[in-house]
Short mmCIF file of the C-alpha atoms (twelve columns), coordinates in Angstrom:
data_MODEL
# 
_entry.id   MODEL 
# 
loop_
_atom_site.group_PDB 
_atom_site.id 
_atom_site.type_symbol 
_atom_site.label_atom_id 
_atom_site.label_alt_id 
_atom_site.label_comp_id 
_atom_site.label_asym_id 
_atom_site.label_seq_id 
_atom_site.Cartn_x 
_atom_site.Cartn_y 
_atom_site.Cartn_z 
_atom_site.pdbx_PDB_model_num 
ATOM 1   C CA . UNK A 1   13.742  -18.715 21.526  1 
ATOM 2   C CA . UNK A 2   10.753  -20.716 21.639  1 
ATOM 3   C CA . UNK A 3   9.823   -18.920 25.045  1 
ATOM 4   C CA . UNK A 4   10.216  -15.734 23.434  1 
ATOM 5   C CA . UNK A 5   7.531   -17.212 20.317  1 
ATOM 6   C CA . UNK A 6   5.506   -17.632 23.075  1 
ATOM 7   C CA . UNK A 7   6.067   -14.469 24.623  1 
ATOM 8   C CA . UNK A 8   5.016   -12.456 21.235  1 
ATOM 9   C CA . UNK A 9   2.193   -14.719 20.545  1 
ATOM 10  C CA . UNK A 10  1.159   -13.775 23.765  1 
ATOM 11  C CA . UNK A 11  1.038   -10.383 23.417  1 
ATOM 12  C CA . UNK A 12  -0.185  -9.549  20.053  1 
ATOM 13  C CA . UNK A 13  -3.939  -12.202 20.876  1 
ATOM 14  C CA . UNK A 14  -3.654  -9.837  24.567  1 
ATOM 15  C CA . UNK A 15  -3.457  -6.989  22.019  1 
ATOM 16  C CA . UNK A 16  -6.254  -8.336  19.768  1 
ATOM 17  C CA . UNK A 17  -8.624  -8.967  22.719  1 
ATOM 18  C CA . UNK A 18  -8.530  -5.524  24.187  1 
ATOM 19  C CA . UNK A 19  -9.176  -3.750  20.318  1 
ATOM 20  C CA . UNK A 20  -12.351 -6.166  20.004  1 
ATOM 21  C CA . UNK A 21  -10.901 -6.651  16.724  1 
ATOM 22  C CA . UNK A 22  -11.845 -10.686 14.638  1 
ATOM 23  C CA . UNK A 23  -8.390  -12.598 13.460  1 
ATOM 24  C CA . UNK A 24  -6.888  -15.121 12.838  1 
ATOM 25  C CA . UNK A 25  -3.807  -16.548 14.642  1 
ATOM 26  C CA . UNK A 26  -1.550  -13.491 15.719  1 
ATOM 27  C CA . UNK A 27  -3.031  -11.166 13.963  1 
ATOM 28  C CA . UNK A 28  -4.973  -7.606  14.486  1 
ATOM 29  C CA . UNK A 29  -7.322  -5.530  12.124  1 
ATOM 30  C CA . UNK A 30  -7.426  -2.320  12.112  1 
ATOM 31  C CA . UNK A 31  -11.130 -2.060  10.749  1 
ATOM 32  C CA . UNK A 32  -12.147 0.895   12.108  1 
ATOM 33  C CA . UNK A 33  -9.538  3.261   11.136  1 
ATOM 34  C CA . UNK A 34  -11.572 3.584   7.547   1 
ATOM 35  C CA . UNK A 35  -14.028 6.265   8.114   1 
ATOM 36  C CA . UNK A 36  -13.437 9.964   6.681   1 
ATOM 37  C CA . UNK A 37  -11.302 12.183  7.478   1 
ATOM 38  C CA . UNK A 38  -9.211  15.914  6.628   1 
ATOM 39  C CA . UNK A 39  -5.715  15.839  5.320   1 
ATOM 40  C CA . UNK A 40  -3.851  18.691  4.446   1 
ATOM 41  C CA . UNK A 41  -7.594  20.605  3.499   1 
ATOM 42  C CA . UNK A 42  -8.960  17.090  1.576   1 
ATOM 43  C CA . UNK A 43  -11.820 15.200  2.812   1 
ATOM 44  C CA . UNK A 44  -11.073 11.728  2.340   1 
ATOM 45  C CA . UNK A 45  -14.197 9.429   1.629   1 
ATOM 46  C CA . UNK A 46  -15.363 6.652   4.115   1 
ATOM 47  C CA . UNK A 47  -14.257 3.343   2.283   1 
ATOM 48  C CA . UNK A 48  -17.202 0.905   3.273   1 
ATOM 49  C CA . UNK A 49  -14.869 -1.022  4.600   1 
ATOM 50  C CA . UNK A 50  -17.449 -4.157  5.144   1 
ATOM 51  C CA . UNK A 51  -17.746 -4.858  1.646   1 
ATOM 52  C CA . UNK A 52  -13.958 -5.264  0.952   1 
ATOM 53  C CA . UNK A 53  -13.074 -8.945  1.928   1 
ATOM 54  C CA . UNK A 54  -11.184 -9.087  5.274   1 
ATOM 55  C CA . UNK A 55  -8.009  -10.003 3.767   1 
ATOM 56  C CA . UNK A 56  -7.180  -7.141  2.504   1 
ATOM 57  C CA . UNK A 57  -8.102  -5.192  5.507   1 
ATOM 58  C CA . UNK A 58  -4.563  -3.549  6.944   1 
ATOM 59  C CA . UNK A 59  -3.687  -5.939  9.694   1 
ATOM 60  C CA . UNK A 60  -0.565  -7.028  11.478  1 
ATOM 61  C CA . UNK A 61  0.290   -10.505 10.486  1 
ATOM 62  C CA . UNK A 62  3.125   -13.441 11.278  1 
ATOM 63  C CA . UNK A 63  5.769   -13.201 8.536   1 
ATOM 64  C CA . UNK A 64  8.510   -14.958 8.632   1 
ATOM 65  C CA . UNK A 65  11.455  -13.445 5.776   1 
ATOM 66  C CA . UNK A 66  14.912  -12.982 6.091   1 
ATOM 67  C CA . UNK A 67  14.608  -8.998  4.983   1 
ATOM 68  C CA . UNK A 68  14.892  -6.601  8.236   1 
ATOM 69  C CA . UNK A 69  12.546  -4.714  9.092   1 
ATOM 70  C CA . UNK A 70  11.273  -1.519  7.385   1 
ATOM 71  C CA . UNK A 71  11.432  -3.739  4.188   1 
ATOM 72  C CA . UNK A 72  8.413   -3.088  1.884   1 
ATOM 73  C CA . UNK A 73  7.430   -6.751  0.243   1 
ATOM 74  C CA . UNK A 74  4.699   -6.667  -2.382  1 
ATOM 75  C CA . UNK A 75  2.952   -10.357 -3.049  1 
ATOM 76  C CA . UNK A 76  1.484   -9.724  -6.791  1 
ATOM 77  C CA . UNK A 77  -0.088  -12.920 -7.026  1 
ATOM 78  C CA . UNK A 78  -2.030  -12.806 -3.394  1 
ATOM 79  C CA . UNK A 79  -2.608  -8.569  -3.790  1 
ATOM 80  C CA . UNK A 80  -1.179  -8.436  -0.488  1 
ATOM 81  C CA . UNK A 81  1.792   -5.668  0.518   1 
ATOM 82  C CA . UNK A 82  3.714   -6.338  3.686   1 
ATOM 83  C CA . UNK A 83  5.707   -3.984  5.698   1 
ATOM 84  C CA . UNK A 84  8.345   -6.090  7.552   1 
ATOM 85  C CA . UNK A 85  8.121   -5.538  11.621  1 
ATOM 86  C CA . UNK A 86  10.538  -6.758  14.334  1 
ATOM 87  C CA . UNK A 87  9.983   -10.308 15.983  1 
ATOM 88  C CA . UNK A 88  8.781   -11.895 13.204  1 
ATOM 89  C CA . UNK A 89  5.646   -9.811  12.016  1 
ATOM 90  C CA . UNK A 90  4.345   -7.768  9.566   1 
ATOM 91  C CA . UNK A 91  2.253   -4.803  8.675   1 
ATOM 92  C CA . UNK A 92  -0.370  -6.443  5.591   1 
ATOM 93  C CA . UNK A 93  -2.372  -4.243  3.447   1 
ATOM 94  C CA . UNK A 94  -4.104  -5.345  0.222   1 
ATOM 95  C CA . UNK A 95  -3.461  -3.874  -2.849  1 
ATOM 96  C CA . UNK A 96  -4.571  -3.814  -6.324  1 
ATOM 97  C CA . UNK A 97  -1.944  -4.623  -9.372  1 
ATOM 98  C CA . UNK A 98  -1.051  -4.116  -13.040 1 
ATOM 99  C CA . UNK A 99  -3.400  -5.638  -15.274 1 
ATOM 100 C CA . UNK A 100 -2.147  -8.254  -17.601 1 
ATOM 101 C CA . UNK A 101 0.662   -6.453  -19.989 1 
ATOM 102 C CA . UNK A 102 1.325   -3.518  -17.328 1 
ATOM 103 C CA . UNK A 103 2.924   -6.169  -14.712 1 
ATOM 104 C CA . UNK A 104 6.512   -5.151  -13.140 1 
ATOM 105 C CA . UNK A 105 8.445   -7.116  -10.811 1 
ATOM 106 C CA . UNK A 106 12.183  -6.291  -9.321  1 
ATOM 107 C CA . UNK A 107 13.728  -4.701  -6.622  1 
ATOM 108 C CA . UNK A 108 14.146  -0.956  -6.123  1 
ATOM 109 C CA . UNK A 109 14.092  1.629   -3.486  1 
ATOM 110 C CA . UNK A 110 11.908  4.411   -2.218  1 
ATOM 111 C CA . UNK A 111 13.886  7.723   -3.448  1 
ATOM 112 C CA . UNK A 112 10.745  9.763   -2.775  1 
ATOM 113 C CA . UNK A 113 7.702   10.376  -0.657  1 
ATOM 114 C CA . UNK A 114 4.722   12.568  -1.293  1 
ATOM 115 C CA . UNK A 115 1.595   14.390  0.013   1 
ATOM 116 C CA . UNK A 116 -1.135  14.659  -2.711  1 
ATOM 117 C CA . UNK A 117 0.849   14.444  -5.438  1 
ATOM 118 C CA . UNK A 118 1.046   15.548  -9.205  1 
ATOM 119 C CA . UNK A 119 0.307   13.057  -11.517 1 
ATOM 120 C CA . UNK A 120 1.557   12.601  -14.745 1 
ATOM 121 C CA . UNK A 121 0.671   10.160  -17.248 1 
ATOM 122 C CA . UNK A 122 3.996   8.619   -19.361 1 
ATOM 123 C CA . UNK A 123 3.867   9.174   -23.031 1 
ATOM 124 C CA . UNK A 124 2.727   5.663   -23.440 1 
ATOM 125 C CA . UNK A 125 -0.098  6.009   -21.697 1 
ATOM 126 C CA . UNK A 126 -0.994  9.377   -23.371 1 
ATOM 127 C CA . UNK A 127 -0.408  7.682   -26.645 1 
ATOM 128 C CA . UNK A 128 -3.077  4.692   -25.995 1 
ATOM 129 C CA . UNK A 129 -5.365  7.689   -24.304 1 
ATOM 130 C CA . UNK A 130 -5.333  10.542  -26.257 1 
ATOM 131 C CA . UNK A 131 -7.459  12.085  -23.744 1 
ATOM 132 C CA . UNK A 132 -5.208  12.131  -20.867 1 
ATOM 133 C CA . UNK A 133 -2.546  14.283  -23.014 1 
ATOM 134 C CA . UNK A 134 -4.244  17.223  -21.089 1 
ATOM 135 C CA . UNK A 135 -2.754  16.240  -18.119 1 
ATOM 136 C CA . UNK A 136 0.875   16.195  -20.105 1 
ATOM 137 C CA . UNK A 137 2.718   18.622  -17.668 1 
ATOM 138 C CA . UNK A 138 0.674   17.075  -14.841 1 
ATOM 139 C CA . UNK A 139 -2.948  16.936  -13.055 1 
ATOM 140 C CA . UNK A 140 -2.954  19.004  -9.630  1 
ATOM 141 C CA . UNK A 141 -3.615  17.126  -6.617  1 
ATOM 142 C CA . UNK A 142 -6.767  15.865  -5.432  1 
ATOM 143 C CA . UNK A 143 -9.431  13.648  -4.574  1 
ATOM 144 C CA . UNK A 144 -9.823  12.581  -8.404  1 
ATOM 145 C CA . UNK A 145 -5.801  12.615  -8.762  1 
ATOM 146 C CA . UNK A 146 -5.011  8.991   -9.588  1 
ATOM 147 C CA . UNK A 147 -2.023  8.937   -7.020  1 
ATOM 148 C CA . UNK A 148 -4.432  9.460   -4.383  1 
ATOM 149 C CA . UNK A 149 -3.626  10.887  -1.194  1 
ATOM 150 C CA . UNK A 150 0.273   10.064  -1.153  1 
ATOM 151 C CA . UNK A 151 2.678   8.336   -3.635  1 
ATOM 152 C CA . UNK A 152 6.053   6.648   -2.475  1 
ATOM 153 C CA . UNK A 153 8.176   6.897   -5.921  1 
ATOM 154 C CA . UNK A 154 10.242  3.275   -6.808  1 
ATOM 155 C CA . UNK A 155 13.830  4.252   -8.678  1 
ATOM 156 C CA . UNK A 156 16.585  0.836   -9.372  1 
ATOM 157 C CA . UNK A 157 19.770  1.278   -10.408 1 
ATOM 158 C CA . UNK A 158 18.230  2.547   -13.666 1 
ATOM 159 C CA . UNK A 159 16.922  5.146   -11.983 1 
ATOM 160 C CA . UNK A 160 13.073  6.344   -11.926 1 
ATOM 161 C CA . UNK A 161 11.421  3.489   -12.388 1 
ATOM 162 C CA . UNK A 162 8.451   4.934   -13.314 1 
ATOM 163 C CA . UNK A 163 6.197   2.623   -10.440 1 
ATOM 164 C CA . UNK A 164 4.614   4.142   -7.194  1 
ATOM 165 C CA . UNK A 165 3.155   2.666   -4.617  1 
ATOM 166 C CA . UNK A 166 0.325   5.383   -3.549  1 
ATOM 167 C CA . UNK A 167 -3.420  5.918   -2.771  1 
ATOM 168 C CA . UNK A 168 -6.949  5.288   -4.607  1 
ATOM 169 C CA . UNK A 169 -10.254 5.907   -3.955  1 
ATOM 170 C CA . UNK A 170 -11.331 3.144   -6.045  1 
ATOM 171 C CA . UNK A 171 -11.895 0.891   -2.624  1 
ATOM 172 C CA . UNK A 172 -13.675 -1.751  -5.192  1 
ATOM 173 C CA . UNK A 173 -10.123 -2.357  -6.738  1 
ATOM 174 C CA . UNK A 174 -8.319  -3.503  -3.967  1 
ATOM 175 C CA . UNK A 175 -7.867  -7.462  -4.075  1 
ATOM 176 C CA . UNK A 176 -7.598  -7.191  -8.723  1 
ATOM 177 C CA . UNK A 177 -5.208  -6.725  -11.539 1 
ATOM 178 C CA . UNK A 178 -6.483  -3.455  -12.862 1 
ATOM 179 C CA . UNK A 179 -4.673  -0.624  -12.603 1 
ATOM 180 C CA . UNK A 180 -1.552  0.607   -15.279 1 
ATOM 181 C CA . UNK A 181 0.952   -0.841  -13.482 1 
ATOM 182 C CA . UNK A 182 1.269   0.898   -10.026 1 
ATOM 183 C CA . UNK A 183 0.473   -0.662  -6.378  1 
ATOM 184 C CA . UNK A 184 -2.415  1.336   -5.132  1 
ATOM 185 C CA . UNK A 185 -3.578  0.935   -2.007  1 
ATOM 186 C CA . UNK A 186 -6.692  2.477   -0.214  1 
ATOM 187 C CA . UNK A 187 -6.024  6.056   0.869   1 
ATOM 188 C CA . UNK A 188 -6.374  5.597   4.629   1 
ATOM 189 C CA . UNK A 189 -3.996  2.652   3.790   1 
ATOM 190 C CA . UNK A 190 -1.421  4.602   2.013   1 
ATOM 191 C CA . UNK A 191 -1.469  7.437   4.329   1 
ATOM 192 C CA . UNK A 192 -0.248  4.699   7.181   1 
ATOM 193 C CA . UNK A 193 2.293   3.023   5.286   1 
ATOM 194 C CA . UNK A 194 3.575   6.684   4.442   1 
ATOM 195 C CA . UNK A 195 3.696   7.466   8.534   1 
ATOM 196 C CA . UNK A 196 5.741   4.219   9.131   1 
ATOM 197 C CA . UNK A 197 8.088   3.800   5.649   1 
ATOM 198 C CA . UNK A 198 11.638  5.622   5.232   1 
ATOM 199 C CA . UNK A 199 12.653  6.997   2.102   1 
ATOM 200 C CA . UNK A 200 15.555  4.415   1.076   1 
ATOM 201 C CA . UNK A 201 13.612  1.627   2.337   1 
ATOM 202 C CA . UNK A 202 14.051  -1.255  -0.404  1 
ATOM 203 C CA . UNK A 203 11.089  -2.555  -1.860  1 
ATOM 204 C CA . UNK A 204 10.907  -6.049  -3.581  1 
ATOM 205 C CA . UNK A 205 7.902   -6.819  -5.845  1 
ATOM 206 C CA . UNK A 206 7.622   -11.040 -6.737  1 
# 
């Protein structure tokens, strides 16, 4: 086994060197993979990825856990989300959280995946902002849509559990405790995780 550790190790800094990419131990940015693009007819802003601290750039990571692989872990505390990989690893990407009142923690599943979704704001939220009640039977995708790009939809045995994890184009918010709850993620972030998750895929939040 401790060949094998080797083996990895090996091969994710021969990995590393090739991209040109700066880590840390056994891991490897993906920097680059931030500038605009087109999706499904949307041009997605450039995040200036340089002013959004390195640790919450996506990178693959060491993570040791128990939970097999495909398993979606979400680190409130550190703002980090982890995608488990084989061998030991993990796809990281930093997220922004639920401000102070609007936290949620639990285990649930991915019933759902979506491109550019609908949003639509809960009662409660319509109730503390009037304003949004125009959006009441929902806001059509876009660039301003507060889903972002794509939204993976949480249900528990309860059902719906009203969380997502999905997109923003609020760059600036990745790393704090400010959305309503949600995981958002940077839209070139969620659009990746969406490419490599599975609907059923369990998701714990601690």
């Amino acid at each position: 086994m401790r060949l094998k550790s080797y083996a990895i190790a090996a091969a994710l800094a021969l990995t590393t060197a090739i991209a040109g990419c700066s880590t840390d131990g056994a891991s490897r940015m993906f920097s680059n993979d931030y500038g605009s693009r087109v999706d499904a007819g949307y041009r997605i802003p450039t995040v200036p990825i340089s002013k959004v601290p390195r640790k919450y750039h996506r990178q693959l990571v060491r993570y040791e856990t128990a939970e097999k692989p495909g398993t979606i872990i979400v680190d409130t505390n550190e703002k980090f989300l982890y995608l488990v990989q084989p061998e030991g690893t993990a796809m990281r990407y930093g997220i922004g959280v639920g401000r102070e009142g609007f936290e949620w923690q639990g285990t649930a599943r991915i019933a759902l995946k979506r491109e550019w979704p609908t949003w639509t704001p809960p009662r409660e939220m319509i109730d503390r902002q009037p304003e949004l009640a125009k959006y009441a039977s929902g806001m059509e995708p876009g660039l301003r849509n507060p889903l972002g790009a794509r939204a993976l939809y949480l249900f528990n045995k309860g059902g719906d559990s009203g969380y997502r994890l999905h997109g923003t184009p609020e760059w600036n918010s990745i790393g704090k405790a400010m959305s309503s709850g949600c995981i958002r993620l940077m839209n070139q972030d969620i659009i990746d995780l969406y490419n490599r998750v599975e609907v059923g895929a369990k998701v714990i939040v601690i």
